[in-house]
LOLUM-347890 format. One line per 4 residues: number of its first residue (from 1); their letters; for each residue x, y negated, z of C-alpha. Coordinates in steps of 0.5 Angstrom, whole numbers, plus 500, padded with zeros to 3 digits. Last residue first. Example, Ala and Ser with C-alpha at 12.3 -4.5 7.8 and 13.67 -1.06 7.14 Angstrom:
// LOLUM-347890
2	sa	527/502/514  525/509/516
//
This chain:
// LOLUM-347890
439	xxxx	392/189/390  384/189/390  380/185/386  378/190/381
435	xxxx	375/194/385  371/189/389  369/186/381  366/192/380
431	xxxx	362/193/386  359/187/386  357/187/378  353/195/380
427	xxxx	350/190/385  348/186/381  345/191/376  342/194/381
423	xxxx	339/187/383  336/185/376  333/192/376  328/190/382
419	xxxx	328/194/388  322/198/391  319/200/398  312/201/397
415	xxxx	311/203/404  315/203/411  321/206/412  325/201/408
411	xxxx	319/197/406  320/191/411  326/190/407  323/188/401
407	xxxx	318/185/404  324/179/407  326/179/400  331/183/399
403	xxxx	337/182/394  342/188/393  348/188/394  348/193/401
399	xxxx	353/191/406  356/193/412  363/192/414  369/196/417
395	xxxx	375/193/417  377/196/425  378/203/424  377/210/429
391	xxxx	371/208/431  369/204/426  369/209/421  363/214/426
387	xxxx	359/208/426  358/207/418  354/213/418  349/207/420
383	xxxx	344/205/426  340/199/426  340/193/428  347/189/424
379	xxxx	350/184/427  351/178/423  357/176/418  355/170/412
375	xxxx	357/170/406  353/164/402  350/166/396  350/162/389
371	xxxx	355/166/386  352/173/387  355/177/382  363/174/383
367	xxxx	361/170/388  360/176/392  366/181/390  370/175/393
363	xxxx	366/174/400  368/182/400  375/181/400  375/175/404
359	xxxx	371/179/409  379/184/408  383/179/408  381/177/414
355	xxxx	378/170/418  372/174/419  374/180/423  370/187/425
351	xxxx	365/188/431  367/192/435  361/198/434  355/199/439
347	xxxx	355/205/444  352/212/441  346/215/444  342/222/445
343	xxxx	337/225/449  337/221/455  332/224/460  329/219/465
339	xxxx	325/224/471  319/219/473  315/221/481  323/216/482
335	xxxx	318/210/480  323/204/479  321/203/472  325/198/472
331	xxxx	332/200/476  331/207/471  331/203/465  337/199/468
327	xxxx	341/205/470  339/208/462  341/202/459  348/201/462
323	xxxx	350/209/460  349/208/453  353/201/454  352/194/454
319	xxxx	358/189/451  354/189/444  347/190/444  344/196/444
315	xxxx	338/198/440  333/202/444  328/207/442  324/211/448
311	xxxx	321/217/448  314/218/452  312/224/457  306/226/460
307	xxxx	306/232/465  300/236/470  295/234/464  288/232/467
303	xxxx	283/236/464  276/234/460  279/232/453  285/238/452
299	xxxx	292/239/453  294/234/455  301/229/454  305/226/449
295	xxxx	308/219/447  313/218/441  316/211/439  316/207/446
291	xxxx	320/201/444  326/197/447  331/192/444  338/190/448
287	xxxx	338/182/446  341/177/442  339/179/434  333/183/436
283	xxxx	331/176/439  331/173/432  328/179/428  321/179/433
279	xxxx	322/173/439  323/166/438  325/166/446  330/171/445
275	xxxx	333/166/439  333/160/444  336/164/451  341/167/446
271	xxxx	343/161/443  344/157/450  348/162/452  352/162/446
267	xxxx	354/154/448  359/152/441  353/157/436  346/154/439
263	xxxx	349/147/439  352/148/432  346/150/430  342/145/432
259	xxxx	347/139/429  345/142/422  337/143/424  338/135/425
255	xxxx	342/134/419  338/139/414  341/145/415  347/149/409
251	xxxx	352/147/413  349/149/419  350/157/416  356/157/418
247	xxxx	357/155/425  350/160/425  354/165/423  359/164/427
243	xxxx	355/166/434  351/171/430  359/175/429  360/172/437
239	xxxx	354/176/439  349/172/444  347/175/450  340/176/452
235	xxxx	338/180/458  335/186/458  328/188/460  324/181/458
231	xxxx	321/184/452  318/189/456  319/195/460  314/194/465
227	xxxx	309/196/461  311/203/459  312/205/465  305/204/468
223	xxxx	303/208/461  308/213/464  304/214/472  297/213/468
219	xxxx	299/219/464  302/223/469  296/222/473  296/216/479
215	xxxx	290/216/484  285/222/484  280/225/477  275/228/479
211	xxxx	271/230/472  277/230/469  278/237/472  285/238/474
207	xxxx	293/237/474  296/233/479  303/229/476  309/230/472
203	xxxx	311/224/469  317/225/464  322/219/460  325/221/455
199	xxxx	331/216/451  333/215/445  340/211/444  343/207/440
195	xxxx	348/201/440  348/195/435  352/195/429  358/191/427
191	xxxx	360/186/422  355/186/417  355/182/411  349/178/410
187	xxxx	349/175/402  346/168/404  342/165/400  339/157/399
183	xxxx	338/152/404  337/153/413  331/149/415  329/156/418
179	xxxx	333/162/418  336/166/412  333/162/406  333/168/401
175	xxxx	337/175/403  343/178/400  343/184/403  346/186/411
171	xxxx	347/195/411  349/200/407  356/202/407  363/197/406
167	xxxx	370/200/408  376/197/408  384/198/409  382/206/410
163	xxxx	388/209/414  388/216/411  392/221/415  389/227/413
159	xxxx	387/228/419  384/221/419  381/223/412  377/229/415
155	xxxx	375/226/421  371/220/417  368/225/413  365/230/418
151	xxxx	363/223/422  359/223/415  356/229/415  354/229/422
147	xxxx	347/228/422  344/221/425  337/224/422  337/219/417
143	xxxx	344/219/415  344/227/413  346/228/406  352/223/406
139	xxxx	357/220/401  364/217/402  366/214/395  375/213/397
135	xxxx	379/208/391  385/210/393  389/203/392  390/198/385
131	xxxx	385/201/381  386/204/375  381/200/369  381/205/363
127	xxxx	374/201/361  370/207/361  374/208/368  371/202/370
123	xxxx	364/203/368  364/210/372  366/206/378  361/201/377
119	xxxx	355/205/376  357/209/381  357/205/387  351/201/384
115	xxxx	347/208/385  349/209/392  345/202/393  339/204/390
111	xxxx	340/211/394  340/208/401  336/206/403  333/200/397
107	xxxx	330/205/392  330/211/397  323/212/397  319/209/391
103	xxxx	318/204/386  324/201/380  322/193/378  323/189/372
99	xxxx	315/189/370  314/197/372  319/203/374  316/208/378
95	xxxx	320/213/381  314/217/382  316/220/389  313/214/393
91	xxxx	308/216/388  304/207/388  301/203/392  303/206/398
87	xxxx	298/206/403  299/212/408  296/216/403  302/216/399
83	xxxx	306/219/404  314/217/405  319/222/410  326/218/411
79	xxxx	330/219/405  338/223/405  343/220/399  347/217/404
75	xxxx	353/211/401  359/209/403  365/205/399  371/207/402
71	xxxx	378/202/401  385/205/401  392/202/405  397/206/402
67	xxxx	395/211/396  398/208/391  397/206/383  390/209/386
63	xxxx	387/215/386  379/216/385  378/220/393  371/223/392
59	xxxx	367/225/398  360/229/399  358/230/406  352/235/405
55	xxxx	353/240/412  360/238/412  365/236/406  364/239/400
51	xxxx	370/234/395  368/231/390  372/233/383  373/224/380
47	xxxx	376/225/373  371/229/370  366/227/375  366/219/375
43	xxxx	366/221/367  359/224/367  356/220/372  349/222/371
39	xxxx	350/230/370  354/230/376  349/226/380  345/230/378
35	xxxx	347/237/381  347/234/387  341/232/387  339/238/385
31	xxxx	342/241/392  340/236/396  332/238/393  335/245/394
27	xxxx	336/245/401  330/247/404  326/247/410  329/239/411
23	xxxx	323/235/414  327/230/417  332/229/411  328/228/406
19	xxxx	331/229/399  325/227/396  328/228/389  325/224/384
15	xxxx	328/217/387  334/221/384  331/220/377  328/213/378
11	xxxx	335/211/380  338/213/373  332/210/369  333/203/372
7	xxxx	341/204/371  339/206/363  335/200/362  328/202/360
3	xxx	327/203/353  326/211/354  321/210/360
//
């Protein structure tokens, strides 16, 4: 490991900490973590105290030459849980660094992208560089189990009164050929996220032997429900942030794509019946999304359990709501013999502007370490700590600057997640540059 590149190193050392946020019986690992930070960026801590702020909510404000208008760069540090039996070809907890590559849980959500924020901060004020603007680095403990350090963070500064003019979390990458016929990179820039909400749903039925079994059971009466929440559940509804990417994107398409494009993005009706239709990533993007994530019921192989229950995933498109999805489950299923439970649930964020100087900003910071991607706004699928900012502030992007593959991105909470050393370095150059630009 010695003649790795230092920026390799590093994030092999916090890819050592398995700071799993969903079997946390202990906050030592996020303690250690901590703590080595501190040791890696030695001048960032010097001159940068963080703050403590929420349960494991840490934020940094490095001063600028005002305070007006400031800019936050987030991050989490919290990993989903990764088991070596199921299939890694290497510790996920290793931090392997082999052929120009870093291996394991957290290389790309969400400590790779942590450690460019630091890299470039460090680097600057080794070179004496004095931001413009408040430079804010918003870091979370908690993100993979929807904990509340990040919205502690964002409750904190609007408080203080602080009214960031940008704020970029994890989210899109710089991705290669981003659609069919379409050339080249992108750098995808998230400009908002979909909704969340889980939901439970519990049958109860007629307990008794399974050597009798009588009409519908529990389990029979969830499995039935299931099945009729397919894909065709919600309707698609194209997003003005996939809307322009795909007028952006026409530039890039042979002619007859090129002209597809411009078609799907003037009619989005049309789109979204048309991404729908693709299914998988392309129907993600148009539609309220819907998966049986957790099943339960019985207790035993002879006897027939007198309840069963499933738990739902679904990802809100923008203009339908918590509420709106939970009616239109209910509607579907139409068994009244099913209570529906909603265990927790955000609306999707407004999607931030393109035409500002904040996207202009990023696209920037792009260019300058991804010279050959093409900025683009998407609609980002999942959940991030970035939603609690976006409530209360309207220039919020999502953003990783790294390169995935469309592996790569697969690996995030699957197996062999891992990230290549050219790519922090990469990162490291976007986050610099970024700071740079702001006046």
């Amino acid at each position: 490991m010695d003649d790795d590149p230092l920026i390799a190193q590093r994030l092999s050392r916090m890819i050592q900490l398995a700071t799993v946020s969903a079997a946390a019986a202990s906050e030592q690992p996020f303690e250690e973590f901590v703590a080595l930070l501190r040791e890696l960026y030695p001048r960032v801590h010097s001159e940068i105290e963080p703050e403590r702020i929420g349960p494991r909510g840490l934020l940094y404000r490095w001063r600028g030459r005002t305070d007006d208008d400031p800019v936050v760069l987030m991050a989490h540090y919290d990993v989903v849980p990764a088991d070596d039996a199921d299939g890694w070809e290497l510790d996920p907890f290793s931090g392997a660094i082999r052929d120009g590559w870093v291996h394991g849980r957290g290389a790309l959500d969400d400590k790779g992208p942590l450690l460019v924020i630091l890299e470039a901060v460090e680097a600057l004020l080794e070179a004496g560089h004095s931001p413009a603007r408040d430079v804010y680095l918003s870091f979370g403990g908690d993100e993979e189990v929807h904990g509340p350090s990040a919205a502690a963070i964002a409750e904190e500064l609007s408080t203080r009164g602080v009214s960031p003019w940008l704020v970029i979390d994890e989210g899109g990458a710089v991705v290669d050929a981003p659609l069919p016929f379409v050339r080249g990179s992108a750098a995808m820039i998230g400009v908002g996220e979909k909704g969340v909400a889980t939901l439970r749903l519990t049958a109860r039925g007629d307990g008794g032997h399974a050597s009798a079994p009588r009409g519908h059971t529990a389990v029979t009466r969830i499995a039935s429900a299931v099945e009729r929440l397919g894909p065709s559940t919600f309707h698609p509804r194209m997003p003005r942030s996939i809307s322009r990417m795909l007028r952006m994107f026409s530039g890039r398409a042979s002619r007859p794509a090129r002209l597809l494009l411009l078609v799907l993005a003037r009619w989005p009706w049309l789109g979204g019946r048309v991404f729908a239709a693709l299914g998988g990533e392309p129907a993600a993007f148009v539609r309220t999304t819907i998966a049986a994530t957790i099943l339960t019921g019985g207790s035993a192989s002879n006897v027939l359990p007198a309840h069963a229950s499933t738990t739902l995933n679904l990802r809100i498109i923008p203009g339908e709501t918590v509420d709106h999805v939970a009616r239109r489950v209910r509607r579907r299923i139409a068994d009244p013999r099913i209570d529906i439970e909603v265990l927790e649930g955000d609306d999707p964020s407004p999607e931030s502007p393109v035409d500002g100087p904040q996207f202009a900003a990023v696209a920037d910071a792009v260019a300058a370490a991804y010279p050959d991607a093409l900025p683009a706004p998407y609609l980002m699928m999942q959940a991030s700590d970035a939603r609690h900012f976006h409530r209360r502030w309207p220039a919020v992007y999502r953003f990783a600057p790294l390169e995935m593959s469309s592996a790569q991105r697969a690996s995030i909470h699957g197996t062999n997640e891992r990230v290549s050393i050219a790519s922090l370095e990469r990162g490291r150059d976007f986050h610099a540059a970024l700071i740079r630009g702001l006046v």
